[in-house]
C-alpha positions as CSV (number, residue, x, y, z in Angstrom):
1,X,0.0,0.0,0.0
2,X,1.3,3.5,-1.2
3,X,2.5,5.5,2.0
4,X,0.9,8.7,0.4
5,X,0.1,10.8,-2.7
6,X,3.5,13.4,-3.4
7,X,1.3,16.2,-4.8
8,X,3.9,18.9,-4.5
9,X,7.3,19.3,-2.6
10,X,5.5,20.7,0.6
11,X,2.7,17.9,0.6
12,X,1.7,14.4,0.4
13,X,-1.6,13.4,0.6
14,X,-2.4,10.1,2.8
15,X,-3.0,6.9,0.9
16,X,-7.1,6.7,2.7
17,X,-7.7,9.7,0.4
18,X,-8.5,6.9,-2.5
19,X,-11.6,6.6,-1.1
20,X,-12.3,10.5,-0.1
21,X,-14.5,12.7,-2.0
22,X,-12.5,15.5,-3.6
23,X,-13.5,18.8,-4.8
24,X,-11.4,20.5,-7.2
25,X,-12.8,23.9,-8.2
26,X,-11.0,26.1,-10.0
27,X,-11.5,29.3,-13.2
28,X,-11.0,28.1,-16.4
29,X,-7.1,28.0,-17.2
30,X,-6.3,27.5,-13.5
31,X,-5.0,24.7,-14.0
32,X,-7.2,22.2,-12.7
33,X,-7.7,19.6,-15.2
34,X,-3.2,19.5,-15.0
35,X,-3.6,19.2,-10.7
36,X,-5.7,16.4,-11.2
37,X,-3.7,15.1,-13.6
38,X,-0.7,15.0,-11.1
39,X,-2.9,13.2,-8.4
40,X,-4.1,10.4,-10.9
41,X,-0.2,10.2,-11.5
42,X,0.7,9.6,-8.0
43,X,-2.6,6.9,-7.8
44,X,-1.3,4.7,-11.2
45,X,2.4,4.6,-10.2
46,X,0.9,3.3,-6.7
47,X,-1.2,0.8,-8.7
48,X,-4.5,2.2,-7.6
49,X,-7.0,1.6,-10.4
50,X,-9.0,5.0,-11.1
51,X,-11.5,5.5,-14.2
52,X,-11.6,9.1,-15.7
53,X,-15.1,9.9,-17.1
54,X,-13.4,12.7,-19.5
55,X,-16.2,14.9,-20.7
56,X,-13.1,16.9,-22.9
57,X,-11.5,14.5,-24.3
58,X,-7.8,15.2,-22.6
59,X,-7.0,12.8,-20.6
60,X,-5.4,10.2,-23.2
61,X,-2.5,11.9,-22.9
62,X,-1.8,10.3,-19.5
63,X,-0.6,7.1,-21.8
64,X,2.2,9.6,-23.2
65,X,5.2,11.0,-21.9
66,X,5.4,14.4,-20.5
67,X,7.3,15.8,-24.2
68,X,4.6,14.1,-25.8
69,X,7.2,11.5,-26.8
70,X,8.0,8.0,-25.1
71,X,5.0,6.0,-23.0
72,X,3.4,7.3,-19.6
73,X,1.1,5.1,-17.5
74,X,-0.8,2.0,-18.5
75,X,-4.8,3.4,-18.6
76,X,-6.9,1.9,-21.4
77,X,-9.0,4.1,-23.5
78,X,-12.5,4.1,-24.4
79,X,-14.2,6.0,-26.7
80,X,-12.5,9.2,-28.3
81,X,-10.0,10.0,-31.0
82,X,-7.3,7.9,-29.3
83,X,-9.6,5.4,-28.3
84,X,-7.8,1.5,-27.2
85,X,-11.8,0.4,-27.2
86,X,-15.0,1.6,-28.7
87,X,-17.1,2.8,-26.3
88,X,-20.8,1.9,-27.2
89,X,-23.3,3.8,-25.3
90,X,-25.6,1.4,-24.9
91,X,-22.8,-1.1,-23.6
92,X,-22.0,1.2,-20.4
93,X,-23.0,-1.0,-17.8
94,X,-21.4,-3.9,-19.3
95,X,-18.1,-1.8,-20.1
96,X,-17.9,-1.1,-16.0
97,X,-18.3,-4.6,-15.3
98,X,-15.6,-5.8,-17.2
99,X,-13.4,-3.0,-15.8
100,X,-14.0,-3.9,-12.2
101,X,-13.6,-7.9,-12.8
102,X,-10.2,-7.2,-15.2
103,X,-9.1,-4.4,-12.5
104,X,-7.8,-2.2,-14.8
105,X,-7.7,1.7,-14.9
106,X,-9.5,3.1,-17.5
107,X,-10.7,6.6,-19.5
108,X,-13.7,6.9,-20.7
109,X,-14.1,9.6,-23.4
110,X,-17.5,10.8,-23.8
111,X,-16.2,13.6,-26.0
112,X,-17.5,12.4,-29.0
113,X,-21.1,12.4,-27.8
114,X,-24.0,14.7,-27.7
115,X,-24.7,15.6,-23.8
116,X,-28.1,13.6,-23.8
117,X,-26.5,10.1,-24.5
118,X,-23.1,11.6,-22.4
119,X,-25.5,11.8,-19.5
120,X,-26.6,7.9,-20.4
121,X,-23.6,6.9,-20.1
122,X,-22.2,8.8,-16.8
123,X,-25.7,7.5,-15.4
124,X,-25.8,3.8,-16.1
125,X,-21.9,3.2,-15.7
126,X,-21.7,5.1,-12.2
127,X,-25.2,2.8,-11.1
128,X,-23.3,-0.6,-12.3
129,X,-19.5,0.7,-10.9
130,X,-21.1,1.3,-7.1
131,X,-23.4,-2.2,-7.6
132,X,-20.1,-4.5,-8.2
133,X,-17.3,-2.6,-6.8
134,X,-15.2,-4.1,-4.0
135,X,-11.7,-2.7,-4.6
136,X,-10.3,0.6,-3.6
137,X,-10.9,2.7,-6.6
138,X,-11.0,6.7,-7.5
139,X,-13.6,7.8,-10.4
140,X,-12.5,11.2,-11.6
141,X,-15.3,13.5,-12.7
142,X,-14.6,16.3,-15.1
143,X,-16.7,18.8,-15.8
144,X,-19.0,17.4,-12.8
145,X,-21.5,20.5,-12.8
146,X,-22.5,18.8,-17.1
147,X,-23.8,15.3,-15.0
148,X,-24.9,17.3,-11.8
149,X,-25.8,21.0,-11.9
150,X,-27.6,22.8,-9.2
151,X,-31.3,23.1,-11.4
152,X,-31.8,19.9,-13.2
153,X,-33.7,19.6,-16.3
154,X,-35.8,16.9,-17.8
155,X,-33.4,13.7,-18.1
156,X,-30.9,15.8,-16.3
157,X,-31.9,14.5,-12.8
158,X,-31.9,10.8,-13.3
159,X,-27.9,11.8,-13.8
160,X,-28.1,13.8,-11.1
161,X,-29.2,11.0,-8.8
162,X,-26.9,8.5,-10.0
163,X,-23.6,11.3,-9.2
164,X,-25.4,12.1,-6.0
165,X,-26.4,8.6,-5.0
166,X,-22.1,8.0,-6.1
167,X,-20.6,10.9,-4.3
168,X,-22.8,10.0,-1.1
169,X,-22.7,6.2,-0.6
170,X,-19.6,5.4,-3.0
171,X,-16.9,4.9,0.5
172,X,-19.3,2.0,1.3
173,X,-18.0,0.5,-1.7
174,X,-14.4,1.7,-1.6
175,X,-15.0,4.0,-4.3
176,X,-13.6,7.2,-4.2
177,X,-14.3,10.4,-6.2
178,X,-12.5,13.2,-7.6
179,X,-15.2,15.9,-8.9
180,X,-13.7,18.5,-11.1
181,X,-15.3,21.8,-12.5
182,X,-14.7,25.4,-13.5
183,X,-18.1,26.6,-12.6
184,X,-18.7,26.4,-8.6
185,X,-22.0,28.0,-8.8
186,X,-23.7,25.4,-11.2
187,X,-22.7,22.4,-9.4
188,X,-25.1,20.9,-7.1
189,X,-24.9,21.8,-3.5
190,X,-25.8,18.8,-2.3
191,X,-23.1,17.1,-3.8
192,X,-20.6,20.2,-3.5
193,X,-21.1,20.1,0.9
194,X,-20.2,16.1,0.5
195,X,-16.9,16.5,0.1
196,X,-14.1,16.1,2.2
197,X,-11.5,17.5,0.9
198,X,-11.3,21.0,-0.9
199,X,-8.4,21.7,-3.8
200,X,-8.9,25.5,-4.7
201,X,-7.2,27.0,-7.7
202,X,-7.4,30.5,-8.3
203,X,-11.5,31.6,-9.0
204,X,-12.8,35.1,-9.4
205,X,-16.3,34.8,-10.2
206,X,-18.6,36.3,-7.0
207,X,-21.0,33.7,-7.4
208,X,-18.4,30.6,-7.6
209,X,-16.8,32.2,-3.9
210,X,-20.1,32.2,-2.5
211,X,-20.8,28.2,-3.8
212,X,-17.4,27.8,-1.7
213,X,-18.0,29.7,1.0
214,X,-21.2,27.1,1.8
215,X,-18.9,24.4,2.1
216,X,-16.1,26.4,4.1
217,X,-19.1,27.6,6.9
218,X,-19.8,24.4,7.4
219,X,-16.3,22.6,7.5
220,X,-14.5,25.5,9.9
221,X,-15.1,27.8,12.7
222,X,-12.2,30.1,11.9
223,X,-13.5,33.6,12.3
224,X,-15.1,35.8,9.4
225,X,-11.7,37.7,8.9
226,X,-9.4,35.0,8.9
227,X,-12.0,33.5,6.0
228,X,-12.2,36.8,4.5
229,X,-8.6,37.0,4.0
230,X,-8.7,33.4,2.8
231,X,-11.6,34.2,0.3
232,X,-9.4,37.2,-1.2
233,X,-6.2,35.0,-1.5
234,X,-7.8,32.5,-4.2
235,X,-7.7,35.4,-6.9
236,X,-3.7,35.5,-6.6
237,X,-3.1,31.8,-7.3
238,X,-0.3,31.0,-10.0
239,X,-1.3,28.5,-12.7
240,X,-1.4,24.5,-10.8
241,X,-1.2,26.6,-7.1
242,X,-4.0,25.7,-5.1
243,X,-5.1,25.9,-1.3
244,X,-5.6,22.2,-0.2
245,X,-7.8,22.1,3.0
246,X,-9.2,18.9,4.8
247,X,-10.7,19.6,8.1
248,X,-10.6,16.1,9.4
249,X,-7.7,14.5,10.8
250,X,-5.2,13.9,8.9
251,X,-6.4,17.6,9.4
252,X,-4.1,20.0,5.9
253,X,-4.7,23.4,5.4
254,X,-1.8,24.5,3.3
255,X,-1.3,26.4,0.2
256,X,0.7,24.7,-2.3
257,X,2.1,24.7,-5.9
258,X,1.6,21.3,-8.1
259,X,4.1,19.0,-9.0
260,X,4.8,19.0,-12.6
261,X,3.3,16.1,-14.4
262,X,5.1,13.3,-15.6
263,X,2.9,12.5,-18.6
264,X,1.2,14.8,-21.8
265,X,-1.2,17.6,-20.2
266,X,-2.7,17.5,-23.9
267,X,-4.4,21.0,-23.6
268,X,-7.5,22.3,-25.8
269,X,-5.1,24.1,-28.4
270,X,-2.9,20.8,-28.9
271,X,-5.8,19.1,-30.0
272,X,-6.6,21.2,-32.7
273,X,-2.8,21.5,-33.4
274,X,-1.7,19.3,-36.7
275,X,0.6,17.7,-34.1
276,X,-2.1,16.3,-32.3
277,X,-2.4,13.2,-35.0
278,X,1.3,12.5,-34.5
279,X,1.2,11.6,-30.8
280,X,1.3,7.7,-30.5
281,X,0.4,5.9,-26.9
282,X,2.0,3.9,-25.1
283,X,1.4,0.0,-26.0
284,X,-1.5,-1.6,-23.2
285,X,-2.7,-4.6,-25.2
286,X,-1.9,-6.4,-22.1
287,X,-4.6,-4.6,-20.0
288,X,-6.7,-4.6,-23.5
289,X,-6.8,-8.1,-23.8
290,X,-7.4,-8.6,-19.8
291,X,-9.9,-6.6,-20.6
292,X,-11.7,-8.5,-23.3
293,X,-11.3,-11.9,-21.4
294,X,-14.2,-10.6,-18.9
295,X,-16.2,-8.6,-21.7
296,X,-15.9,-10.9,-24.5
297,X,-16.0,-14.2,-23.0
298,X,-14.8,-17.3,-25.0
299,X,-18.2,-19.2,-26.2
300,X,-18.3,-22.7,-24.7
301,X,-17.5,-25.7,-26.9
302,X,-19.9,-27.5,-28.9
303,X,-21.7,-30.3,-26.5
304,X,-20.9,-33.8,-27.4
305,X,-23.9,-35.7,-29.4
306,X,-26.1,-37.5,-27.3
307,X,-28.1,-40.5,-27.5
308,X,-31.2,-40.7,-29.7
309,X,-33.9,-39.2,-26.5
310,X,-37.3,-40.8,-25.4
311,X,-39.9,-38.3,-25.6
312,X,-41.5,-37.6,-22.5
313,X,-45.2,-36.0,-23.1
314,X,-45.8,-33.0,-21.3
315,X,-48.8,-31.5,-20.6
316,X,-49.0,-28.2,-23.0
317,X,-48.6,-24.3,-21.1
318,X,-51.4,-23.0,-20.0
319,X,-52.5,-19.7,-20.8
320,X,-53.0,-17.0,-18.3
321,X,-54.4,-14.3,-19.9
322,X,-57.1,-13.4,-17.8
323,X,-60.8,-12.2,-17.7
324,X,-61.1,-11.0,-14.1
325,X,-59.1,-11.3,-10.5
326,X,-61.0,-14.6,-10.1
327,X,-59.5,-16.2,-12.8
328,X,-55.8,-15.5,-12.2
329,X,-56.5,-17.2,-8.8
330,X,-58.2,-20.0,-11.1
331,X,-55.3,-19.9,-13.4
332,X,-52.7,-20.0,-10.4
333,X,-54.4,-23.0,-8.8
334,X,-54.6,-24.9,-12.2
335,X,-50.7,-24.5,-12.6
336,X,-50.0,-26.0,-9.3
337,X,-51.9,-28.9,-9.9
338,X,-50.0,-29.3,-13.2
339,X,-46.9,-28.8,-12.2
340,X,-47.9,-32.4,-9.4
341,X,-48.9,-34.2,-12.8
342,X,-45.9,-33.9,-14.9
343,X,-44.0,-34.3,-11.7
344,X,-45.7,-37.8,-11.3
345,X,-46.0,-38.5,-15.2
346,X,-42.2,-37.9,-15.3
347,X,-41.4,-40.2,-12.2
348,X,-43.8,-43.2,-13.7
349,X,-42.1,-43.0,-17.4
350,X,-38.2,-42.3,-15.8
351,X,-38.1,-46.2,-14.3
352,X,-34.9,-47.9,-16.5
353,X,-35.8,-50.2,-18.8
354,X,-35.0,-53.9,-18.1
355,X,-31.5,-54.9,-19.6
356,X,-31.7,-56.8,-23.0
357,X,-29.6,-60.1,-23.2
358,X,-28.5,-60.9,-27.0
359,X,-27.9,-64.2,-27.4
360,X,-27.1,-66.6,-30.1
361,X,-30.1,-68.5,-32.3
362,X,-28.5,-71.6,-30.8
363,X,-26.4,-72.0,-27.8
364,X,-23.3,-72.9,-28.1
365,X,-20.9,-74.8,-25.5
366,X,-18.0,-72.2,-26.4
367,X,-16.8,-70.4,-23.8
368,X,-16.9,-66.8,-25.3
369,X,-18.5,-64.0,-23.4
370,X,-22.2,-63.4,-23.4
371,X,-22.9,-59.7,-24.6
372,X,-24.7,-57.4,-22.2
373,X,-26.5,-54.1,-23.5
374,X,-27.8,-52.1,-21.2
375,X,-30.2,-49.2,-22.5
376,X,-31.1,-46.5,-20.6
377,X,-33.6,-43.8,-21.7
378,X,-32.7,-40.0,-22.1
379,X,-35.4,-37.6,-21.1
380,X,-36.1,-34.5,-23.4
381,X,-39.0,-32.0,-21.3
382,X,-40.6,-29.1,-23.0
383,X,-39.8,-26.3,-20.7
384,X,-42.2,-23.5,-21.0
385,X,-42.6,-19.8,-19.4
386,X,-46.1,-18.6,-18.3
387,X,-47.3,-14.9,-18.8
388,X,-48.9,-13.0,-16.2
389,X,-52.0,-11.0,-17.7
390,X,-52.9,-8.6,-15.2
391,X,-56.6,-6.5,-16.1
392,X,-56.4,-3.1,-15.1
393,X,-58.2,-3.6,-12.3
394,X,-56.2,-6.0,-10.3
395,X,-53.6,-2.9,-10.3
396,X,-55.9,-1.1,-8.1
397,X,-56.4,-3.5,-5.7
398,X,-55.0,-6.8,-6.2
399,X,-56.5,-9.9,-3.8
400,X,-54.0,-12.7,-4.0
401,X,-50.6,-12.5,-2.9
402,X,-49.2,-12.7,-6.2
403,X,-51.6,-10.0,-8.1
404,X,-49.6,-7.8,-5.7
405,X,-46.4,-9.1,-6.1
406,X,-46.7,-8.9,-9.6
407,X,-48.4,-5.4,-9.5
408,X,-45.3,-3.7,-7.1
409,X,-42.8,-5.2,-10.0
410,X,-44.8,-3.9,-12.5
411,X,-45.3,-0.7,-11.2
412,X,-41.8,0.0,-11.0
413,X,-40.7,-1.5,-14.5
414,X,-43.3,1.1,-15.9
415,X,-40.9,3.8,-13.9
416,X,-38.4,2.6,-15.3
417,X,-36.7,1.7,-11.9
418,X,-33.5,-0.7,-11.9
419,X,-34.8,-4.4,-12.6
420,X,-31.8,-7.0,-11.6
421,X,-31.8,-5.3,-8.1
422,X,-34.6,-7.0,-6.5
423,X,-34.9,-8.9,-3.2
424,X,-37.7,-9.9,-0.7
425,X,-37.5,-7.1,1.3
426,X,-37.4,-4.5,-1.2
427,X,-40.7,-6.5,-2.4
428,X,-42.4,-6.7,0.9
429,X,-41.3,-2.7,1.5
430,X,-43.4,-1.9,-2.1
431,X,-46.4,-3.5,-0.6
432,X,-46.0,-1.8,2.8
433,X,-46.3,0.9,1.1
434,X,-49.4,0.3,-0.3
435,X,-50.9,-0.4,2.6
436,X,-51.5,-3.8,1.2
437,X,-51.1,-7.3,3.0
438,X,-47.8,-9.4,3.7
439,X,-48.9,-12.8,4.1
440,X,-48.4,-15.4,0.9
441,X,-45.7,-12.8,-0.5
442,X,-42.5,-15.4,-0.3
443,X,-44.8,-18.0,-1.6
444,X,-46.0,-15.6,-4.4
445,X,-42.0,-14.8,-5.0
446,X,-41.3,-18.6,-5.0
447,X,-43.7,-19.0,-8.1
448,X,-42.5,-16.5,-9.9
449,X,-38.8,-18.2,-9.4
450,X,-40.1,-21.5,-10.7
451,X,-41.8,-19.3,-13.6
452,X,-38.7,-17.6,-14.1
453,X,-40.7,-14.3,-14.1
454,X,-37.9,-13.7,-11.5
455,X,-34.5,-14.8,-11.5
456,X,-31.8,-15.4,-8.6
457,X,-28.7,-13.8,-9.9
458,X,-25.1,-14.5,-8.8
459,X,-24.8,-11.5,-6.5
460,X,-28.0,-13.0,-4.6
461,X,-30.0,-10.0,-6.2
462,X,-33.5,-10.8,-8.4
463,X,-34.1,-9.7,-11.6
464,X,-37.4,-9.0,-13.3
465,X,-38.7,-9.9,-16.5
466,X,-41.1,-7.2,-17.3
467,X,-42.2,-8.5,-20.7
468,X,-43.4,-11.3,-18.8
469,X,-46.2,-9.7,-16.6
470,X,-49.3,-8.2,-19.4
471,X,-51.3,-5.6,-18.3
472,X,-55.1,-6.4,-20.2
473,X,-57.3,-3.8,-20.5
474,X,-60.9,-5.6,-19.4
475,X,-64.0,-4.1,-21.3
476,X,-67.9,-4.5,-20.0
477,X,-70.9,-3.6,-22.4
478,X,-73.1,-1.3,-20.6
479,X,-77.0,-1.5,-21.6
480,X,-78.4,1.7,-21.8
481,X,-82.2,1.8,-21.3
C-alpha cells in the first residue's frame, strides 16, 4: 500500500484519500484539469486503479510521456479519438463490469457524444461501478457541474441522482471520487457540501466564492476575517497553485504549488494543433486483452452428441391471460396442480428399462462371453414460461398474494426503476407501502422463481422480466335503457 500521494514538494496526501470525495474547483485556465492530472499520476504509479469519465477528451495523454514522446502510464482508453476500445453507449454497464472484474484503470471519453447520450452513459456506468465494486478505486469527474448541476432539467436528474447517490454512498463500496469543475455556482450543493477534501485554484467569479463559501461555513469555525482574507487569497493563485484544505484528521490546510506532471497535459489548443495526430500511446494490449477476457468471454464448446432421446409427453402451457381477478386465482391453482402431474408423469415413465440379453439362435458350449447391453432412456421435457395478464383492475387492488407481487414489479418496470436489483425485502417494502397485505408474498416470489418471471442472480440480487407480466385492458358492455 502507497504511504501517500506526493502532490507537491511541501505535501503528500495520505494513501485513505482513494476513497475520499474530492472537490477541485478552479476558473477556467487554473490549471485544474493538470492538478488532477498530477494526483491520478501519483494513484497509477501506486497501482490504484482509477476510471476518468473525460467529458473533454484530454486525458489520453496520461498514456504519453510528459514531451509528448515515449510511454506514460498503462490506462486503457475508451471512446474518443485515441480510443484502445470503442465505447458503445448502450454497452456502459457492461463496459464497468468488465473494468472492475479485469481491475484495470481506464478513461472513458465521452467527448465524442451529444450531452443527452453523455448523460446515459455517466448514469448507467456510475449505477453498475457502485453495484459491483469491491476494490479501492478513484472515479475522476470532469466537468461534474454537465452530470450534476444545481437546477436539473428533464433527463438531467436521473444523472443527477446516480452522481449524488455516487458521491454519497460510493466509500461503502471503496469507491472514491475526484469531482472536477470550473463553474462552482452550477454544481449541485448537495453534492458540492459532501466533500471532504477542498483543492482550490485561483477563481474570481462572486458567485463561484459564494458556492465555496457554503462548504467552508460548514467545514470550519475560523473567524469571518481570517475566511475573509482566505476568500481574497484565491484570486492571486499562479497556474497549478492551489489551497488544499481537509478539516478532518489527517487535518491540511496549506497552500501549495503542483508538481509538474510526468505524462502529456494534452491542452484544448494541442488538440486542434496538426501535431495532435502525431502523438502515439504507449502500448496496453496487455490490460486490452485482460480486458476482453471478462467482456468478450470465450463461447463454450460445442456439447458432445447425445443419444437418440425418449420423448417424454408433457402437458401443454397454459394460458394465463385473464378475464377478471378470479380467474388468475383460477389460473394459479390450475398450474399448481399441473406442475404435481408432470412431476408424477415424469417419475412413472423415468423407471430404467429392463437390460436386454443378446444371445445366439442356438447355444453354443464355447466359452466366449455373453454380450450385455444395457439401454437406458434419455429424457427431453418441454420447458415452457407462463405470462402473467394482469386486467387493469387488479392494479388497483390486487387480492391474491401474487396479483400484488406482480403489481409492485410492475409498477416499478413502468418507472423505469432498476430491474436486476430485487430482493424480498425491497418487495415486501413496495407493498407496505401500499398499505397492502404481507402474508403469501414469499410463496408468491417462489412461483415467480419456478416461472422464471424472476431470477436469482449471482450476486444473490432478483431480476425482473417485465415482458413477462401483461397488463389487459378488461372491457364490459353497458345496456343503456
Amino acid at each position: 500500500m502507497s504511504d501517500g500521494f506526493k502532490i507537491s514538494r511541501e505535501l503528500s496526501l495520505p494513501a485513505e484519500c482513494v476513497t475520499w470525495v474530492i472537490a477541485l474547483l478552479a476558473k477556467r485556465g487554473a490549471g485544474k484539469t493538470y492538478d488532477a492530472g498530477v494526483l491520478a499520476e501519483e494513484m497509477l504509479k501506486a497501482e490504484i486503479p482509477i476510471v476518468v469519465l473525460d467529458g473533454m477528451g484530454t486525458w489520453w495523454g496520461i498514456r504519453v510521456g510528459k514531451d509528448g514522446k515515449g510511454p506514460g502510464l498503462p490506462i486503457v482508453v475508451f471512446g474518443g479519438d485515441h480510443a484502445d476500445l470503442p465505447l458503445v453507449p448502450e454497452k456502459a454497464k457492461q463496459i464497468a463490469n468488465a473494468i472492475v472484474q479485469a481491475n484495470i484503470s481506464a478513461v472513458i471519453d465521452i467527448s465524442v457524444f451529444s450531452r443527452n447520450i453523455s448523460r446515459r452513459i455517466v448514469t448507467d456506468f456510475l449505477n453498475e461501478l457502485y453495484q459491483i465494486n469491491r476494490a479501492r478505486r478513484c472515479v475522476f469527474i470532469e466537468e461534474t457541474d454537465l452530470w450534476a448541476p444545481q437546477k436539473p432539467l428533464g433527463d438531467e436528474a436521473v444523472c443527477l441522482g446516480a452522481v449524488d447517490n455516487f458521491v454519497r454512498r460510493g466509500g461503502n463500496r471503496n469507491l472514491g471520487c475526484v469531482m472536477i469543475t470550473q463553474r462552482s455556482a452550477v454544481l449541485n450543493k448537495n453534492i458540492l457540501t459532501q466533500s471532504d477534501c477542498l483543492i482550490v485554484l485561483r477563481t474570481l467569479a462572486p458567485q463561484d466564492k459564494k458556492a465555496i463559501q457554503a462548504w467552508v461555513e460548514e467545514a470550519t469555525d475560523k473567524d469571518k476575517k481570517e475566511l475573509k482574507e482566505w476568500y481574497d487569497s484565491l484570486k492571486e493563485l499562479k497556474n497549478g497553485e492551489a489551497w488544499v484544505w481537509h478539516p478532518e484528521k489527517p487535518a491540511i490546510y496549506k497552500r501549495v504549488m503542483f508538481r509538474k506532471r510526468e505524462t502529456f497535459h494534452a491542452t484544448r489548443e494541442f488538440i486542434t494543433s496538426p501535431d495532435a495526430g502525431k502523438i502515439k500511446l504507449m502500448n496496453v494490449n496487455e490490460f486490452i486483452e485482460k480486458f476482453r477476457s471478462h467482456f468478450e468471454p470465450k463461447p463454450k464448446p460445442p456439447p458432445e452428441p447425445k443419444p437418440e432421446a425418449k420423448v417424454v409427453k408433457v402437458v401443454p402451457p397454459i394460458s394465463l391471460k385473464q378475464q377478471g381477478q378470479s380467474e388468475l386465482s383460477k389460473a394459479i391453482v390450475t398450474l399448481e396442480e399441473r406442475d404435481k402431474q408432470v412431476a408424477k408423469e415424469l417419475s412413472e415413465r423415468t423407471q430404467p428399462s429392463k437390460p436386454v440379453l443378446e444371445l445366439p439362435l442356438e447355444p453354443s458350449l464355447s466359452n466366449e462371453d455373453v454380450t450385455v447391453r444395457q439401454t437406458l432412456p434419455t429424457l427431453v421435457i418441454q420447458q415452457f414460461k407462463p405470462t402473467l395478464g394482469l386486467t387493469v383492475e387488479t392494479f388497483n387492488e390486487p387480492t391474491t398474494p401474487l396479483g400484488r407481487v406482480a403489481v409492485v414489479l410492475k409498477n416499478d418496470a413502468e418507472s423505469h426503476g432498476r430491474q436486476d436489483a430485487w430482493t424480498t425485502k425491497r418487495i415486501k417494502t413496495h407493498i407496505r407501502n401500499h398499505e397492502w397485505n404481507e402474508e403469501g408474498v414469499d410463496e408468491a416470489i417462489a412461483q415467480l422463481v419456478r416461472w422464471e418471471i424472476l431470477k436469482k442472480q449471482s450476486n444473490n440480487y432478483f431480476r425482473f422480466y417485465p415482458a413477462r407480466v401483461r397488463i389487459i385492458d378488461q372491457t364490459q358492455e353497458v345496456q343503456l335503457q
